[in-house]
C-alpha positions as a printed Julia matrix, in Angstrom:
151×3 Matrix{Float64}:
 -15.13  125.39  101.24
 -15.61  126.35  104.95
 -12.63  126.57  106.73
 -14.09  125.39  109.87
 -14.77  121.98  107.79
 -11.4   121.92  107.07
 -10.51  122.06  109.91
 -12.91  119.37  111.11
 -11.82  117.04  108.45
  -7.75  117.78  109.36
  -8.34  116.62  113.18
 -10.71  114.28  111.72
  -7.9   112.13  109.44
  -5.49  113.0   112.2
  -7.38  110.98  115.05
  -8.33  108.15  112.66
  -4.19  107.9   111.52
  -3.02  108.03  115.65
  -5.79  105.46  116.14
  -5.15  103.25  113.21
  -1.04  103.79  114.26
  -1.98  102.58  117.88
  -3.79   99.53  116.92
  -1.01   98.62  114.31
   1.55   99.46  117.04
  -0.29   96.56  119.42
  -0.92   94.19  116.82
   2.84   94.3   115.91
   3.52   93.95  119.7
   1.29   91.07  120.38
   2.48   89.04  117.24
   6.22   89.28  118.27
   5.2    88.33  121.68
   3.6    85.15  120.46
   6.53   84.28  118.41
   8.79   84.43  121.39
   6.31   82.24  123.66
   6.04   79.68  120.59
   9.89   79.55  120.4
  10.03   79.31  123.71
   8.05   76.14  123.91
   9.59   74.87  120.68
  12.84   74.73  122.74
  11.66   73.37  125.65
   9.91   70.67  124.32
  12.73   69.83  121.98
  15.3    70.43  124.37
  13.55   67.66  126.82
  13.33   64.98  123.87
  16.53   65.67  123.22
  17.77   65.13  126.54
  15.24   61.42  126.56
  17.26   60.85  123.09
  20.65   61.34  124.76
  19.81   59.33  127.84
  18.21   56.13  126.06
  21.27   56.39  123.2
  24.02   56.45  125.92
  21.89   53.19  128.0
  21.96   51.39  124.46
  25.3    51.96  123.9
  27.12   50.94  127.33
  24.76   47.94  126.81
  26.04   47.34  123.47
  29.43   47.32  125.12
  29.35   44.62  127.44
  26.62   42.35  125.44
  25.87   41.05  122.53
  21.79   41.1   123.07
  20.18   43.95  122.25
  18.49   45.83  125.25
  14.42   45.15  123.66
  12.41   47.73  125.92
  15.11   50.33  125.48
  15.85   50.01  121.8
  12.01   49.94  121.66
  12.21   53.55  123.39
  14.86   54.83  121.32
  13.38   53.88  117.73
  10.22   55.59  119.37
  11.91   58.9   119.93
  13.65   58.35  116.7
  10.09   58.81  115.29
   9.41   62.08  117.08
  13.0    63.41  116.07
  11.51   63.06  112.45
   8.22   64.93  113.18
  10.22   68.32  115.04
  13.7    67.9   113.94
  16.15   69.66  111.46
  17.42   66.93  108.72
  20.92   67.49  110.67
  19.57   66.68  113.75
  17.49   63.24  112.24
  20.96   62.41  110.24
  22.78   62.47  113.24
  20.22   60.64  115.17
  20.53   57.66  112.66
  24.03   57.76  112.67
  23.71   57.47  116.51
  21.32   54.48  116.33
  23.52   52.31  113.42
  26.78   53.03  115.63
  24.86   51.27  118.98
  23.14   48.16  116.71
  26.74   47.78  114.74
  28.39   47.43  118.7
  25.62   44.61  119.49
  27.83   42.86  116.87
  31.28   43.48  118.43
  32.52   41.41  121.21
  31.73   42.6   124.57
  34.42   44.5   126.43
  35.75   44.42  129.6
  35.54   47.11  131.68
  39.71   47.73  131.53
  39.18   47.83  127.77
  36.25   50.64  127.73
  39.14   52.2   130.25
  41.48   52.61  127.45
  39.08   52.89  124.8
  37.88   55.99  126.39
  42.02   57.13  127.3
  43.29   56.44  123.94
  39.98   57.37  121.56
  37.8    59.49  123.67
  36.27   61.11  120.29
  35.35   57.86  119.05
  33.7    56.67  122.19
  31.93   60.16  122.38
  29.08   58.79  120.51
  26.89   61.63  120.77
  29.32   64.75  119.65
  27.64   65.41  116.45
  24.1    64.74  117.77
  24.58   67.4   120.44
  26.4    70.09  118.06
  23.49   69.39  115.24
  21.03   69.8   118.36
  23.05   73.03  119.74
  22.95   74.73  115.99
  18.75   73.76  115.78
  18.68   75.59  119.32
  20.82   78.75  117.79
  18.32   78.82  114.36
  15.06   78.85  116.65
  16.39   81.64  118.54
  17.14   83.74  115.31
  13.63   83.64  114.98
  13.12   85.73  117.69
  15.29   88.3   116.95
C-alpha cells in the first residue's frame, strides 16, 4: 500500500474521532444543562405550592382553633392543592400532607380555644402545635433528592 494513503487515511480517522469527540463533548454539555434548568423549575414550582400548602394549612388550622365550622372556601383550596401534592410529590411529602389535613378537620371537632389557652398551648407543647414540622422536613428532604440530580 502507498504510504501517502496511509497517511491520508491516519489524518483521515483522526479528524473524524476529534470531530465525533467534539460533538459528543456538546451533546454531553447541553444534556446536563437541561437537567439543571428542569430541576431548577421542578423546585421552584414545588417550592411555591408548597409555600400555598403551608399558608392555607396554617389559615385552616388557627380557624379550627377558635371554631367549630369549617372554613368552606379555604378547606376547598387546601383539598385542591392536596390534589396537586399527589401529581408532583414524594409519597413522604403526600403522607405528611394528609396527616396535616386530618389534624385541622379532627380540631373542627374540639372546642374552640381562647386565645390565653393557644398562649399556653403553644408555651407548654410548642411541638404539638407546630403542625407543619414533618410537612416541611419531608418537603426539605424532596428539595435535597432533586438537587442530587444535578450533581
Amino acid at each position: 500500500m502507498n504510504s501517502s494513503l496511509i497517511s491520508a487515511l491516519a489524518a483521515l480517522t483522526g479528524a473524524s474521532i476529534g470531530g465525533l469527540a467534539s460533538v459528543l463533548a456538546s451533546w454531553l454539555l447541553y444534556q446536563r444543562q437541561v437537567r439543571v434548568q428542569w430541576v431548577e423549575q421542578e423546585l421552584n414550582f414545588r417550592g411555591g405550592l408548597y409555600k400555598e400548602f403551608i399558608e392555607d394549612a396554617s389559615k385552616c388550622y388557627v380557624d379550627a382553633l377558635q371554631h367549630d365550622t369549617g372554613d368552606i372556601p379555604t378547606l376547598v383550596a387546601l383539598h385542591a392543592k392536596m390534589g396537586r401534592l399527589r401529581i408532583l410529590s414524594s409519597p413522604t411529602v403526600i403522607a405528611s400532607a394528609e396527616k396535616v389535613r386530618g389534624k385541622i378537620l379532627d380540631t373542627y371537632l374540639e372546642p374552640d380555644k381562647s386565645f390565653a389557652e393557644l398562649r399556653e398551648l403553644v408555651r407548654t407543647n410548642e411541638d404539638s402545635f407546630d403542625l407543619l414540622r414533618e410537612f416541611s422536613e419531608a418537603c426539605r428532604e424532596e428539595f435535597a433528592a432533586l438537587r442530587t440530580i444535578v450533581r
